[in-house]
RODOLO-496816 format. One record per residue: residue in three letters; x, y, z of N, C-alpha, C, O in turn. Coordinates in steps of 0.02 Angstrom, whole numbers, plus 50000, padded with zeros to 5 digits. Example, Ala and Ser with C-alpha at 12.3 -4.5 7.8 and 13.67 -1.06 7.14 Angstrom:
residues 2
Ala506604971650390506154977550390506604983550390507124983450423
Ser506424988850354506844994750357506455000250394506705005750402
//
This chain:
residues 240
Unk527904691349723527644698049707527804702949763527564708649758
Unk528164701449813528394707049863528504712149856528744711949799
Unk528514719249876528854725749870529364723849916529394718549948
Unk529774728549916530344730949980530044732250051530394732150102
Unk529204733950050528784735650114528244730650124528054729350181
Unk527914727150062527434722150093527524715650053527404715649993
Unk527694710850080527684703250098527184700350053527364695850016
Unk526554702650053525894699550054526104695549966526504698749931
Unk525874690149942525924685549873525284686149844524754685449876
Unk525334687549780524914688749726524034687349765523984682549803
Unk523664689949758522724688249741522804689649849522254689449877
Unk523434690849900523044690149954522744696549977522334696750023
Unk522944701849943522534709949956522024707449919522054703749870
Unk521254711249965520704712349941520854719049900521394721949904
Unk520194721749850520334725249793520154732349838520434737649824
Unk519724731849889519864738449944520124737850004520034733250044
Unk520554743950013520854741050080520654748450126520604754250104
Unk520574746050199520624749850260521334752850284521814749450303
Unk521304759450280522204761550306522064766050363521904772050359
Unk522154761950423522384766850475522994767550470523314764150430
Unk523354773050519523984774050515524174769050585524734766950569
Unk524094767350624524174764250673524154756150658523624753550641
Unk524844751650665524764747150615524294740950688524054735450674
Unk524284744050756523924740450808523314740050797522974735050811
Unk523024747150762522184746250745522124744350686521544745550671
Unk522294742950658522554736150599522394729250633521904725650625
Unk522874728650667522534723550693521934721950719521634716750704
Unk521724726350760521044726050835520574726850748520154722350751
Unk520524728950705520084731750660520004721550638519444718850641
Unk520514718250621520604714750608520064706950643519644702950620
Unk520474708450720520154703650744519504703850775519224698750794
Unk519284709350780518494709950792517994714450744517444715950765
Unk518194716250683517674716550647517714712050577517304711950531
Unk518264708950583518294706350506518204696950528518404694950582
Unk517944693050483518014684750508518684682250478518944685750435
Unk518924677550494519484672350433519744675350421519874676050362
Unk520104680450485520794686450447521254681650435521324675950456
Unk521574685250395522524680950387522914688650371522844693550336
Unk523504685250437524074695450414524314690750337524324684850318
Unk524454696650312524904695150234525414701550244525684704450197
Unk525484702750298526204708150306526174707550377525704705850412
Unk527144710450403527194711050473527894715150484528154717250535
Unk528194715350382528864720050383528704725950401528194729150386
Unk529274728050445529534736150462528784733350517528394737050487
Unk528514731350548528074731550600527534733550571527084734550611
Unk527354734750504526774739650495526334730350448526524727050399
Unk525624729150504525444723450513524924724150426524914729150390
Unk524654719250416524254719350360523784713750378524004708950410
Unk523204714050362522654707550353522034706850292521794711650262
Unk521964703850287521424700150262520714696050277520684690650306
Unk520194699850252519594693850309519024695350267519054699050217
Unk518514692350288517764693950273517344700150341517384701150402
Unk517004702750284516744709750307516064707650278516074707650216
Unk515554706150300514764704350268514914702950209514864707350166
Unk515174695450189515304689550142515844694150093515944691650038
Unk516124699250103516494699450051517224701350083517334702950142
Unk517794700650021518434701550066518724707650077518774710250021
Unk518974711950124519254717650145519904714950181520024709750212
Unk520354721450161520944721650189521224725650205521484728950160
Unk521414729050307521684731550331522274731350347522514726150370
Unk522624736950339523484738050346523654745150369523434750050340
Unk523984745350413524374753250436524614755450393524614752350340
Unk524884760850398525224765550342525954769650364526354772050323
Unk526004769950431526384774150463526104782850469525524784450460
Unk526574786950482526394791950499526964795450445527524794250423
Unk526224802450437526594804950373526364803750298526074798550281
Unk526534809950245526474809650185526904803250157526704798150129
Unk527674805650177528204799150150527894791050158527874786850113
Unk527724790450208527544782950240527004781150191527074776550150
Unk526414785350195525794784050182525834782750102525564777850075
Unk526264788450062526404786749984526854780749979526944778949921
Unk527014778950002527484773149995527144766049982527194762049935
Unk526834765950031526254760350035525514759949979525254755349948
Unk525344767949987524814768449942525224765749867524954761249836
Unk525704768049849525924767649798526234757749767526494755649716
Unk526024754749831526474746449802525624744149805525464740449759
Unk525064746049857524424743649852524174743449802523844738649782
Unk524374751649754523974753149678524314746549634524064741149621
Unk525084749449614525394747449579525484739349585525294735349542
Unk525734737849633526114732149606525504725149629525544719949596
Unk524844725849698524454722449701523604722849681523174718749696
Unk523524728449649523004729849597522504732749643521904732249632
Unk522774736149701522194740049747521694743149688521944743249631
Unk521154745349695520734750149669520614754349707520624760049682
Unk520424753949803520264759149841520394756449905520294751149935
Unk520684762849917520974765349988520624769350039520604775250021
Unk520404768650081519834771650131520464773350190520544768850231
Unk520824778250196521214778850271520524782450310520044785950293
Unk520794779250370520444780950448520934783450474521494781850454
Unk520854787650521521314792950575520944795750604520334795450604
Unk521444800350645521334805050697521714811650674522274812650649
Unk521104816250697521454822750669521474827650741521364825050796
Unk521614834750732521714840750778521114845250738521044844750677
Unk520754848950775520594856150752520584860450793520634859850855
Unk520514867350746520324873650793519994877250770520104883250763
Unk519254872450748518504877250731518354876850776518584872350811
Unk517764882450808517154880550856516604878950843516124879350880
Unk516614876450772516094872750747516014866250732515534862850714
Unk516864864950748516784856950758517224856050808517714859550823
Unk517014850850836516764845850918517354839750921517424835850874
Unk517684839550971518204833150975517374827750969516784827850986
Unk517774824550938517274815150910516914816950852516544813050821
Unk517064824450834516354822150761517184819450725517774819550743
Unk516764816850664516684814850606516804818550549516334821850525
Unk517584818550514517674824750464517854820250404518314816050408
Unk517494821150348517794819150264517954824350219517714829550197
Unk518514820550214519154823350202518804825350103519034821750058
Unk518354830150086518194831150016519014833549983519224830549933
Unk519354838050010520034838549951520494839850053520294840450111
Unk521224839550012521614839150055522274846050033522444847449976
Unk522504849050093522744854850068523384853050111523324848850156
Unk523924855750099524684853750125525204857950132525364861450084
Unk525524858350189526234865050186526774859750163527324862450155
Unk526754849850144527334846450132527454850750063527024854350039
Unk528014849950038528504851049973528334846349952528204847949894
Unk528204840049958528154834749901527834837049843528194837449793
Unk527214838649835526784839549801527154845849740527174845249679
Unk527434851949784527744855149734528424853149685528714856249640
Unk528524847249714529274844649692528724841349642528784844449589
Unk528364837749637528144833149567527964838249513528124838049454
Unk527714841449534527374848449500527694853449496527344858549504
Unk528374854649484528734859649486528944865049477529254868549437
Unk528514864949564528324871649594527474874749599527174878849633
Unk527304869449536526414872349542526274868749602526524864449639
Unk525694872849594525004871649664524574867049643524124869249608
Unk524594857949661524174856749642523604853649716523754853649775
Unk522954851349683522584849949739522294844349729521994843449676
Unk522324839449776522254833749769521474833449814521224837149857
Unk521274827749784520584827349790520274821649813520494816849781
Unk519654819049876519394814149845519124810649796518874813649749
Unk519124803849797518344800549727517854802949754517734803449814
Unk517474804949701516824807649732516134802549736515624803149770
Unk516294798449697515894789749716515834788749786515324788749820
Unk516564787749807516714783149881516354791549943515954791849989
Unk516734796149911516394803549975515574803149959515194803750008
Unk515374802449911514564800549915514284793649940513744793949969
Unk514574787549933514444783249962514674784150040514184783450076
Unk515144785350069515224786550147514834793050155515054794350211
Unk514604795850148514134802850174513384798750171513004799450219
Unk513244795750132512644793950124512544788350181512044788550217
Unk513154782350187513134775850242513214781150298512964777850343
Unk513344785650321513644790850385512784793750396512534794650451
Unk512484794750341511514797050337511234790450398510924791550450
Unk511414784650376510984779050367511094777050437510644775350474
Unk511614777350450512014772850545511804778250585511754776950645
Unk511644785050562511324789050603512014794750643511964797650697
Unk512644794850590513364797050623513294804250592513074805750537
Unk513524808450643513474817450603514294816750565514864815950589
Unk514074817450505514964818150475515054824750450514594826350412
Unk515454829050458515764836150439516124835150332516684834750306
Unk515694835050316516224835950232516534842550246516404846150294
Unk516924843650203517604850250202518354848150145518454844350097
Unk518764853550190519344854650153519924854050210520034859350239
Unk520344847850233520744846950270521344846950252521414844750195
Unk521964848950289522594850950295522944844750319522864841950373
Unk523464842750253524074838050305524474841350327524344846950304
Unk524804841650351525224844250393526114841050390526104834850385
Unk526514842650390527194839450401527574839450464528064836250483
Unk527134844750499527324846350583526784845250617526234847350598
Unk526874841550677526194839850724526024845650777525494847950798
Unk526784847350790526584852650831526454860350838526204863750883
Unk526754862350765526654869550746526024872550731525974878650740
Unk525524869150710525094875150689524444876950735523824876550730
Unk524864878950776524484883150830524014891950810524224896550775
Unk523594891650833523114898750811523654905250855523794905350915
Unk523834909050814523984913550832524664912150829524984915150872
Unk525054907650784525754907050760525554906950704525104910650685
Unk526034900550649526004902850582525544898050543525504897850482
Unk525174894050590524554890850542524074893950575523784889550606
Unk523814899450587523244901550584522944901650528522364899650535
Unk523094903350464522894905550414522424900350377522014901950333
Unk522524894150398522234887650370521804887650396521394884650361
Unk521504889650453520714892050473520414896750439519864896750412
Unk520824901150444520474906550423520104906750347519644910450328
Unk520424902050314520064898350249519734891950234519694888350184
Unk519484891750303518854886550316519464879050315519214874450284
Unk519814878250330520094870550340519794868550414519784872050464
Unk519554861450404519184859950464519544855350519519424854450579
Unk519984853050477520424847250515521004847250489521114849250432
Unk521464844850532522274843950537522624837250553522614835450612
Unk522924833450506523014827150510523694826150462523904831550441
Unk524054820750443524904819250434524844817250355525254820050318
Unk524364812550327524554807850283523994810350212524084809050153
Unk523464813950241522774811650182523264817250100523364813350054
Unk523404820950091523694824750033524224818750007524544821049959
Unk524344814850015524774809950004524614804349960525014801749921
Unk523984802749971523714798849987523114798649912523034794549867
Unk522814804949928522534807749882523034808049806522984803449765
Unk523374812049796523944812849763524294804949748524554804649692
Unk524324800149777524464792149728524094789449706524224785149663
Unk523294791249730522864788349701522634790949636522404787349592
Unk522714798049633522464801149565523194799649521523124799549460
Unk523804798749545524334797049495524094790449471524244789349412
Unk523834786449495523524779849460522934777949455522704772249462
Unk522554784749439521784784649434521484778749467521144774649436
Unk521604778449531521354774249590520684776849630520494782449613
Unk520284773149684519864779849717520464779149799520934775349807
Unk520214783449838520204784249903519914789649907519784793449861
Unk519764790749987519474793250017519734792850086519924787150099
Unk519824798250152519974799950190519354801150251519024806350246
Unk519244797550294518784800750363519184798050421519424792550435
Unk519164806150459519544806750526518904805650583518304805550572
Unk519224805150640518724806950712519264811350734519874810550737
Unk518894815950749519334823850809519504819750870519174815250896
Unk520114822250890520204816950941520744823950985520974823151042
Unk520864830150944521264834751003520784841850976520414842450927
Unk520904844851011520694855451004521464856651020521844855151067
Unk521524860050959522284864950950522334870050993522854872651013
Unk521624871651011521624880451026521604877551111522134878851141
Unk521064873651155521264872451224521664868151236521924869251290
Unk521964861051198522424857451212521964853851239522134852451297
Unk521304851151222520994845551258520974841151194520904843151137
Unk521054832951220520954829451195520374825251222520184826251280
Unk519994819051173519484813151197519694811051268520264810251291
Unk519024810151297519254803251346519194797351314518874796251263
Unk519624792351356519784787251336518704783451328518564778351296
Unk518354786351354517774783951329517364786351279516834783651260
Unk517644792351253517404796151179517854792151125517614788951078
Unk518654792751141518854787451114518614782351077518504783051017
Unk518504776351111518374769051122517504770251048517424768650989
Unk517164773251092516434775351046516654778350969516534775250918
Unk516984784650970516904786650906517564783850846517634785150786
Unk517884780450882518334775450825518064769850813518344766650768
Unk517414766650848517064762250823516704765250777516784763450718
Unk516374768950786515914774550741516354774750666516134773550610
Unk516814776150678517314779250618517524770450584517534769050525
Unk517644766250635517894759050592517384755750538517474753550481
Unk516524756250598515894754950525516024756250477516184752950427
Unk515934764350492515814768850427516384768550379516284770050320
Unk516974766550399517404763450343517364758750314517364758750253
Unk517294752550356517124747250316516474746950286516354743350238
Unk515974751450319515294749650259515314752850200514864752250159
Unk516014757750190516074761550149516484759050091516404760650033
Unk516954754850115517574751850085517064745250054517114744649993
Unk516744741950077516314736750075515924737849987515974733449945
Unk515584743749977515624743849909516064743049863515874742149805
Unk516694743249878517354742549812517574736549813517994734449774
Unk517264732549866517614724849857517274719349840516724718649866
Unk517454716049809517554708749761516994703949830517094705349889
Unk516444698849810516474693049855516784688649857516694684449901
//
């Protein structure tokens, strides 16, 4: 049952999976929060596992960086190994002053300067969205662990380094976008092509406007923060 990108043989994806883009915190996600992992991928470097998450099975895998990467993968998880839901974790940029490097942003719809989206839709504007199940179940587990999470309207981006305030992405503030990140419009957009769920939550990890990023000890804290709240989130869509 291989794709051209993942390895993994029939029944070894759990029915929700964890997608960082980083296929290393794939792993670390792997070996200290999940029991009885097994990788079921390691092509193109982008790692995959399998384990128990409080008696039931979950499965984390990178995605790469990017709309391209991220649809690629979302798209063999739906299709060809019967994903139902996709929870990506990341790291985003902003330039509100209302939100704080380390909070906590869910991703409610996702807005995009890529062309992909207008190439399927040709030329319309469309807007891709979270499930609103999984954004109510993670807002509510984000109540409960006691984590401040930001809901909104976030921007992928196709350039990491352009949209600086006072060049030509200002304007994506100026209409309340709270966060700036590579893959979630992507992501969103394969899952509603196969009436799948996902759902998207970042941790702020740069400010666009001073060029400060986390310390490596805000870091370390609020990507644990962000790994729970995924898996206790992802943890409802999966099978025991």
């Amino acid at each position: 049952m291989a794709t051209p990108h993942i390895k993994a043989a029939a029944g070894e994806i759990a029915k929700g999976v964890l997608l960082p883009g980083d296929p290393k915190r794939a792993k670390y996600i792997a070996e200290n929060f999940l029991t009885d992992s097994v990788m079921f991928n390691d092509v193109r470097g982008i790692l995959g596992f399998t384990g128990i998450y409080n008696e039931r099975r979950i499965s984390v895998m990178g995605s790469g960086m990017g709309i391209p990467s991220v649809s690629i993968y979302a798209n063999e998880l739906y299709q060809e190994y019967a994903v139902e839901s996709i929870l990506r974790i990341g790291t985003c940029g902003t330039a509100r002053e209302d939100v704080a490097i380390g909070d906590l942003l869910m991703a409610q719809g996702c807005s995009t300067d890529s062309d992909i989206n207008r190439r399927i839709f040709s030329g319309g504007t469309f807007c891709p969205i979270a499930d609103f199940d999984m954004l109510k179940t993670a807002y509510e587990r984000a109540s409960a662990l006691g984590i401040n999470a930001k809901v909104g309207n976030m921007l992928s981006s196709d350039m990491f380094y352009s949209l600086v305030p006072g060049n030509d992405g200002e304007v994506w503030w100026k209409f309340g976008i709270i966060g700036v990140e590579m893959e979630g419009a992507g992501l969103y957009t394969t899952a509603l092509k196969h009436k799948k769920r996902a759902l998207m939550i970042c941790t702020v990890s740069d400010s666009i406007t001073d060029r400060q990023g986390m310390t490596p000890e805000q870091r370390e804290k609020s990507l644990k923060d962000m790994i729970t709240l995924g898996l206790d989130t992802i943890w409802y869509y999966c099978e025991k």
